[in-house]
C-alpha positions, 0 to 999 in steps of 0.5 A: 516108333523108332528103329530100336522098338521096331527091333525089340517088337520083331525079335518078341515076335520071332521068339514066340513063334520059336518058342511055340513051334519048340513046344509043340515039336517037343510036349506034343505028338501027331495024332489022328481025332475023329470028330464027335461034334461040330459046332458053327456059329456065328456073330456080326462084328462091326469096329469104330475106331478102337470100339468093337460092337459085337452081337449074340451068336445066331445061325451063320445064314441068318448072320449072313442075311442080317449083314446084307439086308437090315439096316441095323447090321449092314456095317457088320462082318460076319465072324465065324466060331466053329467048335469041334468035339472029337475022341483020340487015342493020348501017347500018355495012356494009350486010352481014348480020351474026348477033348474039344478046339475051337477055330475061326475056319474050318481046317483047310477050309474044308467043311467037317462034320461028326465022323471025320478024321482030323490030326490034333496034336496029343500031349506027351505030358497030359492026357486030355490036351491037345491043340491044332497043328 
């Protein structure tokens, strides 16, 4: 690559990034979630060259043991996939609504489970979207 397409790549990329923080400081709105459901599985990952070979989801301990212990699977990393399910109140309606996000890690790395808070980002527009902050 040369300097101009070096230059182009980083400029698309800061304007995402500008982009996205715009939206969410201007469509969205801090809110507090309380967690109804969590959700975490797992899936062993192993990439050659610019093949990916991925298995099913199975509990995160028996991906773990899989990895470390069957031939099959030992050149795999293990992915995470959390699901969370939660109910807030939405700035549009000011009614609770359910909505659900999914993470590769738990928010700070801290393990949630049902009846946590969490703060989500409402929509000001729609009543059921949300995202991550």
């Amino acid at each position: 690559m040369n300097i101009k397409s070096l230059g182009l790549v980083g400029f698309a990329v800061i304007a995402v990034y500008a982009y996205d923080r715009f939206d969410k400081s201007t469509n969205y709105q801090r809110t507090q979630a309380r967690l109804t459901k969590v959700d975490e599985v797992c899936y062993m990952e192993k990439t050659e060259g610019k093949r990916t070979s991925t298995s099913d989801t199975l509990p995160c301990q028996l991906a773990e043991i899989a990895v470390k212990s069957h031939p099959k699977w030992m050149d795999y990393t293990v992915k995470r996939k959390i699901a969370f399910e939660f109910s807030f109140v939405s700035p549009v309606d000011g009614k609770i609504h359910s909505s659900k996000l999914s993470a590769a890690a738990f928010p700070n790395g801290k393990p949630l489970q049902a009846g946590d808070v969490v703060e989500v980002l409402a929509s000001k527009k729609q009543a059921e979207t949300t995202r991550w902050l």
